[in-house]
C-alpha angles and dihedrals in degrees: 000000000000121000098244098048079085086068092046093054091053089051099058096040091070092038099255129172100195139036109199116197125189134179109247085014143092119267111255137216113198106218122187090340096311125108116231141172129268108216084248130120119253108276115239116218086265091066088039092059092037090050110046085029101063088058113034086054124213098291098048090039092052091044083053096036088058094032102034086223136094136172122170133122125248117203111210095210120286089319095077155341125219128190098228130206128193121192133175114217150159089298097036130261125022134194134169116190121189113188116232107216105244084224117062101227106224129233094266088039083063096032092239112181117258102260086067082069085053089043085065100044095050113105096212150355128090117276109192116210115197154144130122120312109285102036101117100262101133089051095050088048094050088051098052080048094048085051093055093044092052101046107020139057104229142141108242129181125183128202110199140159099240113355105250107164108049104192122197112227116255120151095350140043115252122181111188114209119196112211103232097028113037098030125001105244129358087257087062094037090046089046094055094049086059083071111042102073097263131169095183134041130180106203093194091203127003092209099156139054088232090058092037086057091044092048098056083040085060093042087047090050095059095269120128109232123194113192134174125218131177097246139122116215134029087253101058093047096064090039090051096054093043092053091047078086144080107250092236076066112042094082092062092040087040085052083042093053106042082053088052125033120099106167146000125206115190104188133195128176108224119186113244125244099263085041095239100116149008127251124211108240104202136198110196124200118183140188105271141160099258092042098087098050097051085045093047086044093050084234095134080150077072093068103079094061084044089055100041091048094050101047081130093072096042110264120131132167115237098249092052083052093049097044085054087054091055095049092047083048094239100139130356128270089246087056096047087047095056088051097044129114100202096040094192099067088063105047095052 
């Protein structure tokens, strides 16, 4: 058993989702969204080193020690799994561990709205999952996946840095590529399941303007492409695709793009009102007639009134979701208001 597996258990004995460790600090559990202490001493940069060390091994800690960043997933036996990140900076050594539940909750487990159902039986097109870390995206994503696999017989292959969600086949075929180990960079990774007769591919972050590109080519191409981004709103995440580009190049992605995309998830975690759990806040941006006119016209400030005037086929803003949490009581108006996009609303 590794030394740090100790940390791990007390993390999951009170349900947290993080362990923060800092050199000259504490050690941290993130619950329900707020940091607090483990009843540990502060770790010197030796236990730093025995205790991510352990774990990482020599190749992965001299690859940190020369870069000062390190992603990769430890399994603790068959209890847990956890994406790590190691990290150097001003006071010494860094490291973040999320714990990736051993069982993929499925879309009713998380209460997902219906249209994630129709997300998962579509057969191309590009969804876009985002929202800040720590909003849940990876989960959702391992739900929609966990749906296909259940119910379709597909060929699925996921891109990820690290795997987090390892998904037994069932009904479908699912590869799992880790960035860094399996295929150098998501691009590469992305280029080589265009040509392994795919239906599906999980892009697990569109980071770059080269994967962005390859990822609307493969949508355009009848595969079904899931990606993740760090917005927060379906607006800024097609402005944010479109200005990953040279302007001698948004008309063609804009044109891409209009022609692709399918859906658009913007995710936030909220605390609940007794303060035992978090509930998923969603925006949700569908195909629609008038979608591929505002892409193509570069007039995303159009999307709130497309969102509002279509609520029968599932899409929402995420003010409009939020305000609905508070009436059912679910979480609390400050709570909303922190979340909320147009803060005014909210405190009226």
């Amino acid at each position: 058993m590794a030394q740090i597996d100790a940390l791990f258990r007390e993390m999951t004995a009170l349900g947290g989702s993080d362990l923060h460790l800092e050199q000259g600090r504490k050690p941290k559990v993130r619950v329900n969204g707020d940091l607090m202490d483990l009843p540990s001493a502060a770790l010197s940069g030796d236990r730093m080193r025995e205790l991510l060390g352990e774990i990482a091994g020599e190749e992965r800690w001299g690859k940190f020690e020369s870069a000062g960043d390190l992603d990769f997933a430890y399994a603790m036996g068959d209890e847990a799994r956890f994406r790590a990140n190691y990290l150097k900076q001003f006071s010494g050594y860094g490291a973040v561990f999320r714990i990736i539940p051993s069982k993929v909750l499925s879309l009713d487990d998380l209460g997902c709205p219906d249209v994630f159902r129709g997300f998962a039986e579509m057969t191309s097109g590009l969804v876009v999952v985002t929202g800040p870390t720590g909003s849940g995206k990876s989960t959702t994503l391992a739900a929609i996946i966990d749906h296909i696999n259940s119910s379709l017989c597909r060929k699925i292959i996921t891109i990820e840095e690290p795997v987090e969600f390892v998904h037994r086949c069932k009904q479908s075929i699912i590869s799992h590529r880790e960035v860094g180990e399996d295929t150098e960079s998501f691009m590469d990774g992305l280029r080589g399941a265009l040509k392994s007769d795919v239906n599906i591919v999980l892009v697990g972050e569109m980071r770059d303007r080269e994967t962005i590109e390859l990822a609307l080519t493969a949508a355009e191409m009848g595969i079904l492409v899931f990606g993740t981004l760090h917005t927060n709103s379906a607006a800024k995440t097609i402005d944010r695709i479109i200005d990953a580009f040279p302007a001698k190049k948004k008309n063609q992605i804009r044109s891409l793009l209009a022609n692709s995309l399918k859906g658009v998830v913007a995710q936030q975690l909220v605390k609940s009102a007794d303060g035992t759990r978090r509930w998923a806040a969603h925006e949700i941006l569908l195909n629609c007639s008038a979608l591929p006119g505002i892409i193509r016209a570069g007039e995303t400030i159009k999307l709130n009134s497309v969102m509002q005037t279509n609520r029968q086929i599932g899409m929402v803003t995420l003010d409009d979701c939020l305000m609905e949490m508070v009436k059912a009581g679910k979480i609390t108006l400050d709570a909303a208001f922190m979340k909320a996009l147009d803060k005014s609303r909210f405190r009226a």
